[in-house]
C-alpha positions as CSV (number, residue, x, y, z in Angstrom):
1,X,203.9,-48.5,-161.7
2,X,201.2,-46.2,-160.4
3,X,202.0,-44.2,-157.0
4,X,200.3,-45.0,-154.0
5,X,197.2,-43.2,-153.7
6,X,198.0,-41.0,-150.8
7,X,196.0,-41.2,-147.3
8,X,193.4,-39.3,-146.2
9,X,193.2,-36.5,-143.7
10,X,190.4,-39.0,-141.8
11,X,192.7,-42.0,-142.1
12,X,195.4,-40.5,-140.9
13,X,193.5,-38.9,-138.3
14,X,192.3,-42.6,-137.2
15,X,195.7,-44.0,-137.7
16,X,197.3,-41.0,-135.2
17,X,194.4,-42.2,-132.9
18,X,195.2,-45.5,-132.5
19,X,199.5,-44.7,-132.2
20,X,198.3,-42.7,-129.7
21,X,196.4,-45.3,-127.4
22,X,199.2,-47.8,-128.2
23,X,201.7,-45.3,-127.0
24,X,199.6,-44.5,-124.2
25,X,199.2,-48.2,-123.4
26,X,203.0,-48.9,-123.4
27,X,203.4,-46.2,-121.1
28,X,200.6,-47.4,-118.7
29,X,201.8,-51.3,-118.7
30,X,205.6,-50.1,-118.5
31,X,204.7,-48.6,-115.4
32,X,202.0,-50.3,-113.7
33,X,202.1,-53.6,-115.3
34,X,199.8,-55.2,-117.7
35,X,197.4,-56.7,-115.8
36,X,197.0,-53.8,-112.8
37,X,196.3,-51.4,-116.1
38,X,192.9,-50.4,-116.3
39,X,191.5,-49.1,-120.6
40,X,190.9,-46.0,-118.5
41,X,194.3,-45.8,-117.0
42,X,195.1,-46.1,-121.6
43,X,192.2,-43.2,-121.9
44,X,193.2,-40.6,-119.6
45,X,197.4,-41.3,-120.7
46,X,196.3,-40.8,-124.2
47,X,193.4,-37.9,-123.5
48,X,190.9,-39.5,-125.2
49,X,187.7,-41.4,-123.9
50,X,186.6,-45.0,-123.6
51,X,184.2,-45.0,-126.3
52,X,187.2,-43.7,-128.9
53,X,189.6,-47.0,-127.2
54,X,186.6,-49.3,-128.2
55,X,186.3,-47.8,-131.6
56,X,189.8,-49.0,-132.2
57,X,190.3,-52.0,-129.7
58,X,187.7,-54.8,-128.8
59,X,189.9,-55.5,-125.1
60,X,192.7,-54.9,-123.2
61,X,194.4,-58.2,-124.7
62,X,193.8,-56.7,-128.4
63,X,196.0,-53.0,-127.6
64,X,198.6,-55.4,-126.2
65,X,198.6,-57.5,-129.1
66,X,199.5,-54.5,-131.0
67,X,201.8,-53.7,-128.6
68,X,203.9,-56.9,-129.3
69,X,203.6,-56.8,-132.7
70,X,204.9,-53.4,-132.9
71,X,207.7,-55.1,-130.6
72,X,208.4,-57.1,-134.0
73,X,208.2,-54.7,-136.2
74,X,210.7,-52.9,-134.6
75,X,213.0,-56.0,-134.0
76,X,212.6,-57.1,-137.9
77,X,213.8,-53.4,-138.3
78,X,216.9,-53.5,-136.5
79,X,218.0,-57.4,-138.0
80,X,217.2,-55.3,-141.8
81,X,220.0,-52.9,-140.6
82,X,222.2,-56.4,-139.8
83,X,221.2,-57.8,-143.4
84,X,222.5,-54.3,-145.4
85,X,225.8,-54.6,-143.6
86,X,228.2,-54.5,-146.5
87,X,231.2,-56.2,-144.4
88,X,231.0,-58.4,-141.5
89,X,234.3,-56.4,-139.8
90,X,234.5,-55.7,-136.4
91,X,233.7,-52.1,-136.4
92,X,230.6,-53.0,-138.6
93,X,229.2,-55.8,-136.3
94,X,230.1,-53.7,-133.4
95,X,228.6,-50.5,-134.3
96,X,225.2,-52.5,-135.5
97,X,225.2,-54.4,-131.9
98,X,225.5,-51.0,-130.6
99,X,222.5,-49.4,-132.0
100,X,220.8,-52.8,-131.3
101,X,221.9,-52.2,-127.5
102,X,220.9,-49.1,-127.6
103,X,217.0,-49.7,-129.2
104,X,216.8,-52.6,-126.3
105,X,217.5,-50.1,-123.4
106,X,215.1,-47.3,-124.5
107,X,212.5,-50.3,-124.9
108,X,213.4,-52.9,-122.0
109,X,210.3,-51.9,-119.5
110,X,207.9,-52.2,-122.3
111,X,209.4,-55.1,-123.9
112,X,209.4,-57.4,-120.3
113,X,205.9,-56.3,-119.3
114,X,204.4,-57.3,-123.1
115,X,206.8,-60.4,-123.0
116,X,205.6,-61.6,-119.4
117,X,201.2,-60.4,-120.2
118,X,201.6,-62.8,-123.8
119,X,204.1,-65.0,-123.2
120,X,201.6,-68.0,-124.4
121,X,201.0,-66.0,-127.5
122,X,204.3,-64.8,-128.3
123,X,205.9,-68.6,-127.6
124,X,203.6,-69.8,-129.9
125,X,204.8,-67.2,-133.1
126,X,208.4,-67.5,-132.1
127,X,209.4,-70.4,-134.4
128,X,207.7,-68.7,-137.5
129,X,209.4,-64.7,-136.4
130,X,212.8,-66.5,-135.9
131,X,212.6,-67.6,-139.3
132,X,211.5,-64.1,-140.9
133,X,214.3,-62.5,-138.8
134,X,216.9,-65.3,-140.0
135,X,216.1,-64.8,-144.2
136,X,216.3,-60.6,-143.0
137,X,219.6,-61.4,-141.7
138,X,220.2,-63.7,-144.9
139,X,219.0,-60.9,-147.0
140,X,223.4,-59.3,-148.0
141,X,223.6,-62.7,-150.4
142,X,226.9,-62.3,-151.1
143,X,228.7,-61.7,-147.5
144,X,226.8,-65.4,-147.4
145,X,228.6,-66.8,-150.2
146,X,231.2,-69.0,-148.9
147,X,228.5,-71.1,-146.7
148,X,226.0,-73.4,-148.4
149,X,222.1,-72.5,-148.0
150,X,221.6,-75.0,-145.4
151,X,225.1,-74.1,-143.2
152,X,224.0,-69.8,-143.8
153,X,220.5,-70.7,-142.2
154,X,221.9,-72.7,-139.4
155,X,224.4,-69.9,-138.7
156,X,222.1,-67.0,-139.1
157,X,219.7,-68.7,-136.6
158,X,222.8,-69.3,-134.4
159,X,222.8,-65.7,-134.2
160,X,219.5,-64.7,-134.0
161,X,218.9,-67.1,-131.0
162,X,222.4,-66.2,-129.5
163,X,221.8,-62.4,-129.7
164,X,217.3,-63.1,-128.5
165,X,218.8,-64.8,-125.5
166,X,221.8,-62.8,-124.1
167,X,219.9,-59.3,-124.7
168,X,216.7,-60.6,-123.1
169,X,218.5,-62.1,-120.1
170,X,220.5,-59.3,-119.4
171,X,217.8,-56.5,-120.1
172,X,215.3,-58.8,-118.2
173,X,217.6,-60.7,-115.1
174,X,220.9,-58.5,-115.1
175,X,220.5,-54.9,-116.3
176,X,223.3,-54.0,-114.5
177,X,225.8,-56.0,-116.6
178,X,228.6,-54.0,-118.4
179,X,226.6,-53.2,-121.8
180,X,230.2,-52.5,-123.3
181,X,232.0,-54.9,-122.3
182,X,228.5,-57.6,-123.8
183,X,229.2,-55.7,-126.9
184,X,232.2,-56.7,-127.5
185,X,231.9,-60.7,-126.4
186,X,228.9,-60.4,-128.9
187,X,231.1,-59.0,-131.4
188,X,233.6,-61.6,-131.6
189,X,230.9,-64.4,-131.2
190,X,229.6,-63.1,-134.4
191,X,232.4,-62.9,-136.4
192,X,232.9,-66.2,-135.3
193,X,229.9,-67.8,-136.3
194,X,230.1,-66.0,-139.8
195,X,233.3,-67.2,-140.5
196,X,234.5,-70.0,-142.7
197,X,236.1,-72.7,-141.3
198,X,238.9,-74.0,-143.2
199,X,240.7,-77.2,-143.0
């Protein structure tokens, strides 16, 4: 297999440019909200001009497109680290939900402000993300072993939409919450829910 032709000092150039007006428009909609974010409140955060954010975005609505999707990526990211686990232990799940915990507080302003500008758009791609997140959860085969196909799907959506819901409610309505003490409910929820019943 060949290797991959290596990039370009101008494509990566262009590729740094645009990181840097998404990373300057996370910053700008974290703090003063997506819609009271002006592209020139994005131009002077990243340094650059408005002709350089309409060489790379069309609108407003297309940076926070990118936005969300980088959301994603980061999200599919964190549920790969779930599908290498190599045990479902305590420790194992509870040092994963951790990091998990962790990746939602450094990200929790930008994540409500994208969730609350798209919320049309992103309700309409849930059903298809849930189901890439559930066969990246699905991806350890073997810890999955002792469930048909059809019960490991049901109970790796369980989780996803158990673990979706209680971080976005209490990042988004009750930030306050003992993070510790959700880890550990979460925990044990999991192991449940991965565990063979046996009659």
């Amino acid at each position: 297999m060949a290797e991959p032709k290596p990039m370009s000092l101008r494509d990566r150039r262009r590729l740094e440019t645009r990181e840097l007006l998404v990373a300057a428009a996370i910053d700008s909609f974290s703090v003063k909200g997506f819609h009271a974010t002006s592209i020139d409140d994005i131009t002077d955060q990243a340094g650059t001009s408005r002709a350089t954010f309409y060489a790379y975005f069309d609108t407003k609505d297309a940076v926070l497109a990118a936005v969300v999707e980088r959301m994603w990526v980061e999200v599919e990211d964190i549920y790969a680290q779930f599908g290498a686990l190599t045990d479902w232990s305590a420790s194992s799940i509870g040092a994963w939900l951790t990091r998990f915990v962790r990746a939602w507080q450094m990200t929790a302003a930008r994540n409500r402000v994208a969730a609350e500008a798209s919320s049309a758009e992103l309700a309409k791609d849930l059903p298809d993300r849930y189901r890439q997140l559930v066969k990246i959860v699905r991806s350890q085969h073997q810890l999955w072993a002792h469930f048909t196909d059809r019960e490991a799907d049901a109970r790796a959506s369980m989780l996803v939409l158990l673990l979706q819901e209680v971080l976005t409610h209490h990042f988004f309505e009750d930030p306050e919450a003992d993070a510790d003490l959700m880890v550990q409910y979460l925990t044990s929820a999991a192991r449940d829910l991965l565990r063979a019943q046996r009659t």
